[in-house]
C-alpha positions as CSV (number, residue, x, y, z in Angstrom):
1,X,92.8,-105.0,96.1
2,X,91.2,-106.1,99.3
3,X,88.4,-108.5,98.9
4,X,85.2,-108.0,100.0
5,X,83.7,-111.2,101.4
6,X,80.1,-110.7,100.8
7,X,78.9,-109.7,97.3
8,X,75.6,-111.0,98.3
9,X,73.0,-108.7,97.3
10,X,68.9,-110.3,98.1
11,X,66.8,-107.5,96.8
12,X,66.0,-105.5,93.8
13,X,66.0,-102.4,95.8
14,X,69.5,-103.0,97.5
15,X,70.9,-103.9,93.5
16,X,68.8,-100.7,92.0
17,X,70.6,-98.1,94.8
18,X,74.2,-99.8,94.1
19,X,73.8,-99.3,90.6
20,X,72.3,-95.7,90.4
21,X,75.2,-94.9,93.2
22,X,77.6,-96.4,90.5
23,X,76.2,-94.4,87.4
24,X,75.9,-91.2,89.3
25,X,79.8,-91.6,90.7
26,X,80.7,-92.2,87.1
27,X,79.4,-89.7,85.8
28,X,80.6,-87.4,88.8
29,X,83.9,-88.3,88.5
30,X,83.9,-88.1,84.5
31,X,82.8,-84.4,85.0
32,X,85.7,-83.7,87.8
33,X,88.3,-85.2,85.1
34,X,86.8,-83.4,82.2
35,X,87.3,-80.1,84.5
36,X,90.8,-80.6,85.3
37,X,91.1,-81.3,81.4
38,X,89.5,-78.3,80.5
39,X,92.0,-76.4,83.1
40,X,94.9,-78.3,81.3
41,X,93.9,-77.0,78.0
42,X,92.8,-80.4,76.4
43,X,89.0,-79.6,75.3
44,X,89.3,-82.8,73.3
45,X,89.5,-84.9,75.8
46,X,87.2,-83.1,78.4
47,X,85.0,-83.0,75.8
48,X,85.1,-86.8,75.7
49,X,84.8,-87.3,79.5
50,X,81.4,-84.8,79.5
51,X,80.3,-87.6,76.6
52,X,80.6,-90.3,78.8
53,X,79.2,-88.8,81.7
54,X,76.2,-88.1,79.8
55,X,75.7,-91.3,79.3
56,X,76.5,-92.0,82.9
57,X,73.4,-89.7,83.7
58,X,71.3,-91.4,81.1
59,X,71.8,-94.7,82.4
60,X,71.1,-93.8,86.3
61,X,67.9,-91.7,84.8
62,X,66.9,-95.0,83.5
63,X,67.6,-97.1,86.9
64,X,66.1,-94.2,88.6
65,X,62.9,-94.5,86.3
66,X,63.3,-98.9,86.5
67,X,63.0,-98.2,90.4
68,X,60.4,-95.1,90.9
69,X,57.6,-98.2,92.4
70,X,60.5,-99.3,94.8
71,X,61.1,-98.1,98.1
72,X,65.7,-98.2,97.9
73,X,67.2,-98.1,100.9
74,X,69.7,-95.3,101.8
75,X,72.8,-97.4,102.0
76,X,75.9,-95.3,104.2
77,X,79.3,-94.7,101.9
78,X,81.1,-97.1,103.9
79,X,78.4,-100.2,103.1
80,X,78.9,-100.5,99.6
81,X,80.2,-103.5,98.6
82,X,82.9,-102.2,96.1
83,X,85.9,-104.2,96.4
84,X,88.1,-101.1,97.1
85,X,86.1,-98.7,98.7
86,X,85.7,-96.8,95.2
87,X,82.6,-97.7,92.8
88,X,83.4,-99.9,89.9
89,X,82.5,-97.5,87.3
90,X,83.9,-94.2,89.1
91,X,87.1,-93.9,86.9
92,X,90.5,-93.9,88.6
93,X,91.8,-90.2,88.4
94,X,95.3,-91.7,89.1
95,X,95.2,-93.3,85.7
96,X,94.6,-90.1,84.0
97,X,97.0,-87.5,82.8
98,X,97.1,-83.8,81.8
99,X,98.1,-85.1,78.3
100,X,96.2,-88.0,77.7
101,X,94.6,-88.3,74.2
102,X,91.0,-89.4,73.4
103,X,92.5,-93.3,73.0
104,X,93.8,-93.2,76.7
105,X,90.2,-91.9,77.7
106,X,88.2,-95.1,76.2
107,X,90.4,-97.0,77.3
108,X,90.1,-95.8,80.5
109,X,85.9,-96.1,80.1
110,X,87.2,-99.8,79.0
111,X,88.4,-100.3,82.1
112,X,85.7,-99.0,84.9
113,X,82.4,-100.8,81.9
114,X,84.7,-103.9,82.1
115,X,84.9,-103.5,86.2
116,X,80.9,-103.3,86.3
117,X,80.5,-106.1,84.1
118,X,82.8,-108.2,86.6
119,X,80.3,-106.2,89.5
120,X,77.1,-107.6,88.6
121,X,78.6,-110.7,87.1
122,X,80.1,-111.2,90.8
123,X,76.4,-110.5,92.2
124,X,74.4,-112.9,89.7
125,X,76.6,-115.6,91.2
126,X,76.5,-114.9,94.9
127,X,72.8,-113.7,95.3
128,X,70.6,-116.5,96.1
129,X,67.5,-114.2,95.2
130,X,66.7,-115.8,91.1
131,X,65.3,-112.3,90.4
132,X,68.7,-110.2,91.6
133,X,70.0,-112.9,89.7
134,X,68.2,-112.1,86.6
135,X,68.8,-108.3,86.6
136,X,72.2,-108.6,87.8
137,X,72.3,-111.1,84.7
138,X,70.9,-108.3,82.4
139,X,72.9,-105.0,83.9
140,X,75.8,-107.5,83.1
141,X,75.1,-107.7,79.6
142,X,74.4,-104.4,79.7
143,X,77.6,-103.5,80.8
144,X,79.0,-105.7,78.1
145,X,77.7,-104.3,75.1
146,X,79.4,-100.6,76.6
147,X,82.5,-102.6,76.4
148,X,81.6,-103.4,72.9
149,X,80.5,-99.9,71.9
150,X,83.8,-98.6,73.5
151,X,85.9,-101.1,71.4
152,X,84.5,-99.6,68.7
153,X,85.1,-96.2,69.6
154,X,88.8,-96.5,70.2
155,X,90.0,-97.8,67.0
156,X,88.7,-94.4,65.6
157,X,91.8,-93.3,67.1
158,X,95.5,-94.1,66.5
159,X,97.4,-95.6,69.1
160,X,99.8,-92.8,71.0
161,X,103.2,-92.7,70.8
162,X,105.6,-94.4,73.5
163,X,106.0,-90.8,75.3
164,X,103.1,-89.2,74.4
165,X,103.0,-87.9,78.0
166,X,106.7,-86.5,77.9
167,X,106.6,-82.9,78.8
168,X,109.6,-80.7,79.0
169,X,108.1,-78.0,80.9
170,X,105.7,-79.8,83.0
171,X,103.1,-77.8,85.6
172,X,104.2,-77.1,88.7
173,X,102.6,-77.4,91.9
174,X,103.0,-74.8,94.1
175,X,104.5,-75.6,97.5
């Protein structure tokens, strides 16, 4: 992962349009996965993914709402200060597969709700602006109790087998 040397966020505006960006990429890239699921013939698990981009929606709605007083900047693709280019919440589609069951998907949503956490936890340190700090603080703890929630969520489901994703016929991509 290449590190970005400046998490150093010193407005509200510039933290409000990094975290709507980051809601509305998650959600985006949840409804891109639950399409290719839905292609694949696992309406379980797209199902799932169009769950959680829901709540992607909701949440930039409300950071959309929190910031409707606020003049946000238009910050260019490239300026984002994601670590790896790709926003913390925008779910890896690398990490997904054709098979994958609805414990593979939370734990994926695990993943990107722990990422953010680290995100604004990263910000609340570096910002020398106390009220970034304090929102940064609170979208952290936010981000915590989705963790939580999603913990909860995943032991409704057993744990897959050790090749759950073996396929003897698998798709093939045409050449």
């Amino acid at each position: 992962m290449t590190e970005k040397t400046n998490f150093k966020i010193e407005s509200i505006e510039i933290l409000l349009a990094h975290s709507i960006t980051m809601e509305m990429e998650a959600a985006e890239r949840y409804n891109e996965i639950a399409d290719a699921m839905d292609v694949h013939n696992n309406p379980e698990v797209a199902d799932l993914f169009k769950t959680l981009a829901g709540y992607a929606n909701k949440h930039a709605a409300e950071m959309q709402e929190r910031a409707k007083s606020l003049t946000l900047p238009h910050i260019a693709p490239w300026n984002f200060i994601w670590e790896d280019g790709d926003s913390p919440e925008a779910a890896n589609v690398f990490q997904t597969h054709y098979k994958m069951t609805p414990y593979h998907v939370l734990e994926l949503a695990m993943k990107v709700e722990k990422g953010a956490f680290d995100f604004y936890s990263k910000i609340a340190t570096d910002s020398d602006n106390d009220d970034v700090i304090a929102l940064a603080k609170e979208f952290a703890e936010e981000e915590s109790e989705h963790v939580t929630l999603l913990e909860g969520w995943v032991g409704r489901f057993d744990k897959p087998d050790k090749n759950w994703d073996e396929d003897l016929d698998p798709p093939m991509m045409p050449e």
